[in-house]
VOBAVEX-816401 format. One record per residue (C-alpha): x, y, z; residue number from 1. Coordinates in Angstrom, 1 decimal, padded with zeros to 4 digits. Example, Ala and Ser with C-alpha at 12.3 -4.5 7.8 and 13.67 -1.06 7.14 Angstrom:
BEGIN
<atom><u>012.3</u><v>-004.5</v><w>007.8</w><num>1</num></atom>
<atom><u>013.7</u><v>-001.1</v><w>007.1</w><num>2</num></atom>
//
This chain:
BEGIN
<atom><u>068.6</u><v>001.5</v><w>022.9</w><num>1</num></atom>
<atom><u>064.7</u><v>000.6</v><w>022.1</w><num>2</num></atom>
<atom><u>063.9</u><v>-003.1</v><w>023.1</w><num>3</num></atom>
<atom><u>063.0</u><v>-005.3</v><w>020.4</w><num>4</num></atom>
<atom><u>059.4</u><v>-004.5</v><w>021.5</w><num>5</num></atom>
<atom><u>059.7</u><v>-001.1</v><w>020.0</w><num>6</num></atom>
<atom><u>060.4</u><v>-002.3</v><w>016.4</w><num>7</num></atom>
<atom><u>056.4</u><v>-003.7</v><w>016.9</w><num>8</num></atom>
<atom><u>055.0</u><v>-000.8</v><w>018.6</w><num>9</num></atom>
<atom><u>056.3</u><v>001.1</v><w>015.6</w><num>10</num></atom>
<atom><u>055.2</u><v>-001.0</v><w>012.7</w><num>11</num></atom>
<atom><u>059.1</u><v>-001.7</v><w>012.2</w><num>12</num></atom>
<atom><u>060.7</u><v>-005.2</v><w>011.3</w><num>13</num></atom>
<atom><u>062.4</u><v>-006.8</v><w>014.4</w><num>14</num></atom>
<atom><u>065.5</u><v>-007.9</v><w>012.8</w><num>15</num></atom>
<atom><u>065.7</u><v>-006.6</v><w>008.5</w><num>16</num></atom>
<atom><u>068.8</u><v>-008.0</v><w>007.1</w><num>17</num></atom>
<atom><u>071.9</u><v>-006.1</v><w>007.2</w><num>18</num></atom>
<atom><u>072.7</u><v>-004.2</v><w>003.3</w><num>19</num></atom>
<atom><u>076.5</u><v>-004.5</v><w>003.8</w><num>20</num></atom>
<atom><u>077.1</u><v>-008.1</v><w>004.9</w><num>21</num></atom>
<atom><u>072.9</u><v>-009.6</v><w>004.9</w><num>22</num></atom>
<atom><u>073.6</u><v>-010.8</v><w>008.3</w><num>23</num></atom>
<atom><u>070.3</u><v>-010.4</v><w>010.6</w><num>24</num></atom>
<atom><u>071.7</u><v>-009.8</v><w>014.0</w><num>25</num></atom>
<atom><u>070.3</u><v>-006.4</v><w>014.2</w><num>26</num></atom>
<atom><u>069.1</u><v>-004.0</v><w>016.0</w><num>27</num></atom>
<atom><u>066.6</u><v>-000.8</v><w>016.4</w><num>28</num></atom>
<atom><u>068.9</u><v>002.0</v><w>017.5</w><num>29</num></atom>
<atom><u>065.9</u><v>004.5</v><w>016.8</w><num>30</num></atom>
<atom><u>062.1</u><v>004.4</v><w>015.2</w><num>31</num></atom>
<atom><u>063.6</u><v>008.3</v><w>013.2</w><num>32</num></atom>
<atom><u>066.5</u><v>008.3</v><w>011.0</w><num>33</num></atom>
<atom><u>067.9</u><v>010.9</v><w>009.7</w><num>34</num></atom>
<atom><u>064.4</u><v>012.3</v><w>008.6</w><num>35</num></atom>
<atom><u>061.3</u><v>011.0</v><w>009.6</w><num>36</num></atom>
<atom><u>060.4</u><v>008.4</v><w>007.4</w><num>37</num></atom>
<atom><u>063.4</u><v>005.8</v><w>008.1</w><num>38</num></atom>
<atom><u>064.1</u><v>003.7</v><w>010.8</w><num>39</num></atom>
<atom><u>067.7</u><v>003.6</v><w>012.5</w><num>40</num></atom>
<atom><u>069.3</u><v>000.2</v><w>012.8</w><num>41</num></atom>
<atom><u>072.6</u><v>-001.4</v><w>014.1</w><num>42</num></atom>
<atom><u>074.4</u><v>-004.5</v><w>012.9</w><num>43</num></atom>
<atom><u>076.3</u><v>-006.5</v><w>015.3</w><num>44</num></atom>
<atom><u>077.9</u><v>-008.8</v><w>012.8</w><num>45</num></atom>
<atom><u>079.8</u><v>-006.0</v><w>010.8</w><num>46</num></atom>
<atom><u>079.5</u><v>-003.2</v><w>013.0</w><num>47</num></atom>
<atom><u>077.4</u><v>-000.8</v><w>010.9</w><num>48</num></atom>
<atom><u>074.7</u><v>001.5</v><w>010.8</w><num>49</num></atom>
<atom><u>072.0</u><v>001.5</v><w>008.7</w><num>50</num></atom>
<atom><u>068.4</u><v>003.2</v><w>007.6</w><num>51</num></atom>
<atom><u>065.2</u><v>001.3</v><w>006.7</w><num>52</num></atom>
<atom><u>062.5</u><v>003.1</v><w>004.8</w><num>53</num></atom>
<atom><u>059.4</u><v>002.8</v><w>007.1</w><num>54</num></atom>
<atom><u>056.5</u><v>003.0</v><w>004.4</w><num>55</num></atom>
<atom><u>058.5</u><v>001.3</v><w>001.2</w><num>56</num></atom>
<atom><u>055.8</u><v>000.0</v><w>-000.3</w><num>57</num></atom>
<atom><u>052.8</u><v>001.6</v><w>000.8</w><num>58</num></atom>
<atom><u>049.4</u><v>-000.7</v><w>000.2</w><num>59</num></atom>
<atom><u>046.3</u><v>000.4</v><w>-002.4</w><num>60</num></atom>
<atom><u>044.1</u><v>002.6</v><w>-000.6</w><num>61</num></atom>
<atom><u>040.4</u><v>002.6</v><w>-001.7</w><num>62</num></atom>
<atom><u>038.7</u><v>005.9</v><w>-002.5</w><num>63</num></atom>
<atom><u>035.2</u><v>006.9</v><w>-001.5</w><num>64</num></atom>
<atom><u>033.8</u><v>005.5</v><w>-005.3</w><num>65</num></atom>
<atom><u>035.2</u><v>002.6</v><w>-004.1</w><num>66</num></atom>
<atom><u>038.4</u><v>002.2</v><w>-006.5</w><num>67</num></atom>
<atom><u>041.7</u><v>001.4</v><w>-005.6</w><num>68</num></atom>
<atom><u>044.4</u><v>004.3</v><w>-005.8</w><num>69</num></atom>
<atom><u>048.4</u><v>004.5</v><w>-004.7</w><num>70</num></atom>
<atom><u>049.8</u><v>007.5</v><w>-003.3</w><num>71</num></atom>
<atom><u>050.9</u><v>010.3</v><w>-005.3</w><num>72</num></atom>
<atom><u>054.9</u><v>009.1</v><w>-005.1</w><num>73</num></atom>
<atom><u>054.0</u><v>006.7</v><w>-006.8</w><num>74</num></atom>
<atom><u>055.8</u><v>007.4</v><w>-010.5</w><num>75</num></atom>
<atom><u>053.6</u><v>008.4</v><w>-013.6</w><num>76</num></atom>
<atom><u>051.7</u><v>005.6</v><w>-015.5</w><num>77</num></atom>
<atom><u>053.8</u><v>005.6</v><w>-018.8</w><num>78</num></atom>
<atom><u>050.6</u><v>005.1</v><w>-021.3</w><num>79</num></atom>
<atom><u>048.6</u><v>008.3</v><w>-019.4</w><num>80</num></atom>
<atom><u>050.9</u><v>010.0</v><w>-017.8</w><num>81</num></atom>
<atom><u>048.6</u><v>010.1</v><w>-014.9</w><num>82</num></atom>
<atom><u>050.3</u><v>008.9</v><w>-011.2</w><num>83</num></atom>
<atom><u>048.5</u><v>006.1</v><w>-009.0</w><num>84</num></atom>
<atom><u>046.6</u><v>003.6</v><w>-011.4</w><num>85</num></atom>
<atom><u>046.8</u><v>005.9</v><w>-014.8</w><num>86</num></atom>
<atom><u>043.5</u><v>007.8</v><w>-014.5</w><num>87</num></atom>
<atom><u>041.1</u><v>004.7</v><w>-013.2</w><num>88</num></atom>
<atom><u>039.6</u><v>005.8</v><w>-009.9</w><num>89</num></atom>
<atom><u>042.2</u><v>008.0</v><w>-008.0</w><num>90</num></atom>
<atom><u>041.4</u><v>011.2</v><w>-006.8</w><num>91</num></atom>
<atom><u>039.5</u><v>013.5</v><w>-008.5</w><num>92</num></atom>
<atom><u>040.9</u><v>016.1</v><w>-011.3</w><num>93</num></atom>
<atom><u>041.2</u><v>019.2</v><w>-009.4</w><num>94</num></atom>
//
């Protein structure tokens, strides 16, 4: 198993809380899930496996104007319709 050093070298929390019994003695079995973008964790407490989105909450990202934008996941705006931050400096209309 990955030492707890991995969890770092990855960007990954050391210890996230357990979603069955919110216990945190846990541990990285693997930086890749089940597809790349989780994280593959044990929980000694209740003896079950578990997957941890790696980029859950990805931060603004500024664009070359200068504006803030979120990635394109990100759901619509409900007033525009527009993803990111409704039409106010994202990427360009292609």
């Amino acid at each position: 198993m990955p030492s707890s050093g991995a969890a770092d070298e990855y960007g990954l929390p050391t210890h996230p809380p357990c979603p069955f019994c919110d216990g945190n003695d846990t541990e990285l079995v693997s930086p890749f899930g089940s597809v790349l973008s989780v994280a593959a964790f044990w929980c000694r407490s209740c003896h079950s496996a578990f997957e941890v989105l790696k980029w859950g909450n990805p931060p603004a990202s500024p664009s070359p104007d200068g504006e803030t934008y979120r990635p394109a996941s990100q759901p619509p705006d409900r007033e525009t319709g527009r993803r990111g931050d409704g039409g106010k400096g994202g990427a360009p209309d292609g």
